[in-house]
N, C-alpha and C positions, 0 to 999 in steps of 0.2 A: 504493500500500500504506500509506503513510503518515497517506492522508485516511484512508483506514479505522478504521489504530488509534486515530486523534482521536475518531472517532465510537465506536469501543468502549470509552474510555476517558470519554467525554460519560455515554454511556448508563449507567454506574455508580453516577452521581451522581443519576439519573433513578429506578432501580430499587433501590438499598440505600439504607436511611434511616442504616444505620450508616455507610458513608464521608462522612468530615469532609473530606478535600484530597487534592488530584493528588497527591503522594509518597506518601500512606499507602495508597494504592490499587497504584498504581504497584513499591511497596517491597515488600507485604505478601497483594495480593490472588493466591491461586492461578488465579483461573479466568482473570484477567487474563492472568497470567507463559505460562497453557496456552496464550492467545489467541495471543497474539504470536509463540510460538514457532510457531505451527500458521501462523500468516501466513506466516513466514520460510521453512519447509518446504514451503508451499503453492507460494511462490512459485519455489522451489529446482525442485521437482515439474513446474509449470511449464515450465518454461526447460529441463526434460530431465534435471537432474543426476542424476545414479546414486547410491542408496545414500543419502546424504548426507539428503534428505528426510525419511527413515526411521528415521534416526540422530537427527536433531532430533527427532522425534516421538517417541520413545523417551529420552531424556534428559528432556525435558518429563514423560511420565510419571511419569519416576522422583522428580522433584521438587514435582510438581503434583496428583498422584491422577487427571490428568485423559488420557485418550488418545482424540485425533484424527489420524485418518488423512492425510498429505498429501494425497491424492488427494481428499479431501472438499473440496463446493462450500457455501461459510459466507459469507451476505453481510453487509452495513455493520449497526450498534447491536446487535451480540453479545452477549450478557450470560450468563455462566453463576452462579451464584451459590453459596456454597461451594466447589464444583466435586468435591469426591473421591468417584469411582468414576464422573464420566461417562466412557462410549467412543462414538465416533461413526467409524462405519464408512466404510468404502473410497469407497461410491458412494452414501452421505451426501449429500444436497443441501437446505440451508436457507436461509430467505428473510428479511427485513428485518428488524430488532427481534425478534428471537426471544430469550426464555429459557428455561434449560432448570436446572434445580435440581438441589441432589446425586442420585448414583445413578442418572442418566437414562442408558439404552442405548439407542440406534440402529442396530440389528443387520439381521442377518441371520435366514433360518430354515434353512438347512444350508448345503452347497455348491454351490448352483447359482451360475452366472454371470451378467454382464451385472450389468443394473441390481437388485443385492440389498437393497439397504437403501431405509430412506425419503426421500421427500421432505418439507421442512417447507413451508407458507407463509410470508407476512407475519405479525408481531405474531401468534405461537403461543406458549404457556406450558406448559410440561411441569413437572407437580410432580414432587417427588421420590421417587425410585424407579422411574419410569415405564419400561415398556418398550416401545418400537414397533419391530417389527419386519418386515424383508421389504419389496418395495419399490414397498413402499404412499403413498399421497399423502393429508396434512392439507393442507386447505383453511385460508385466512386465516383470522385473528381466534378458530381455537381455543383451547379450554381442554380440556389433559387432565390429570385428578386423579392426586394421588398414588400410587402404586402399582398403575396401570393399567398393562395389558398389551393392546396395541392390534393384530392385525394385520390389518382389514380399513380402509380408505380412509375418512375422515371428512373432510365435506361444508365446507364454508366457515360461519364462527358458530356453531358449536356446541360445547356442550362433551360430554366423555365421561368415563366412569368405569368402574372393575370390571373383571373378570378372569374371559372378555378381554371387552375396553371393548366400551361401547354407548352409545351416543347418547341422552343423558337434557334438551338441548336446544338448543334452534336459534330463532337470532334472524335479524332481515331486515336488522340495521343492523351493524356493526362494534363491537365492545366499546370503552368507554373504557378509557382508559390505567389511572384511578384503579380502575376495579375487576378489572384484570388479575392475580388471583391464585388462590394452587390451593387453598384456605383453603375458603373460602366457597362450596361448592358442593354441587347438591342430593342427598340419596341417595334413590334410588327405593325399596329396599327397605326401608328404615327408614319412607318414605313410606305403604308398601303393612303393614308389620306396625300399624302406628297404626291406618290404616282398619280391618283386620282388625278387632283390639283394639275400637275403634268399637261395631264391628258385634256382638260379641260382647257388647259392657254393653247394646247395647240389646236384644238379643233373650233376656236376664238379667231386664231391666226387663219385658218382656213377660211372658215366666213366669213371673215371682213377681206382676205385677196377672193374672194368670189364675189361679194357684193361692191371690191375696187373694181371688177372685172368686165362688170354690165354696164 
């Protein structure tokens, strides 16, 4: 448990340009203080204890804005950034390097059992606000945009956007680290009003050299 938090606490310095040193992360970061607590609980969880997991996980809220389920599977370079108002559900399962930005939910879509929530990959980026729901599986090296609402399964390398998400692209290689953010990403309809637009000056130009013409 220990290496882990090394590696969550690594990873900070990796992903925020504003952390300057291990104590001001340490002292000051909420998503961090969420981490750790949700390790300790995870591990409580674990090992059987009664109550106690739940308890942690709940005090962490209350100081953190952030709430993870003990029973959630979270692996090594966690990073949540801000952190207030993520929740990440019961039967939550995420994968290496992942980050997940304010407001990100990992829910459910009612009361069904078993396996409810999602699974992440390796190296997935959830901007803020995002919602995935149901327990649906992202594929490595995604990117999902701000304020998406996801609940159909997206493929490995791609990113998505919109409500609810769609798949606006897909690469054959892994994303680099340096351009893994939810910033920069294409919008198809803003794409498709332009063309539109396009099409419409030139078929403007057409009619006025036809009515220059008579």
């Amino acid at each position: 448990m220990f290496k882990t938090i090394r590696d969550d606490l690594a990873v900070v310095f990796e992903r925020d340009p504003a952390a300057t040193n291990r104590l001001e992360v340490i002292l000051t970061y909420a998503g961090f203080h969420a981490l750790i607590a949700y390790r300790l609980a995870h591990w409580l969880h674990v090992w059987g204890v009664p109550s106690l997991p739940r308890l942690v996980s709940q005090v962490a809220r209350l100081f953190t804005g952030v709430e993870i389920h003990p029973a959630a599977k979270i692996g090594r370079g966690f990073f949540i950034d801000h952190g207030t108002g993520v929740v990440i559900g019961e039967t939550a399962e995420i994968g290496d390097y992942v980050t997940l930005f304010q407001g990100v939910t990992l829910g459910g879509t009612g009361k069904e059992r078993g396996k409810r929530h999602p699974t992440l990959g390796n190296h997935v980026v959830v901007g803020a606000g995002a919602k995935i729901l149901g327990g649906i599986k992202i594929g490595d090296n995604v990117k999902i945009g701000a304020n998406s609402v996801v609940l159909k399964s997206v493929p490995a390398n791609s990113t998505v956007i919109g409500v609810p998400a769609r798949v606006i692209k897909m690469e054959g290689e892994r994303m680099p680290e340096a351009t893994m953010d939810h910033i920069n990403l294409p919008d198809p309809i803003a794409d498709r009003f332009e063309a539109l637009e396009r099409e419409i000056i030139e078929l403007r130009k057409k009619l006025d050299s036809r009515d220059s013409s008579r």
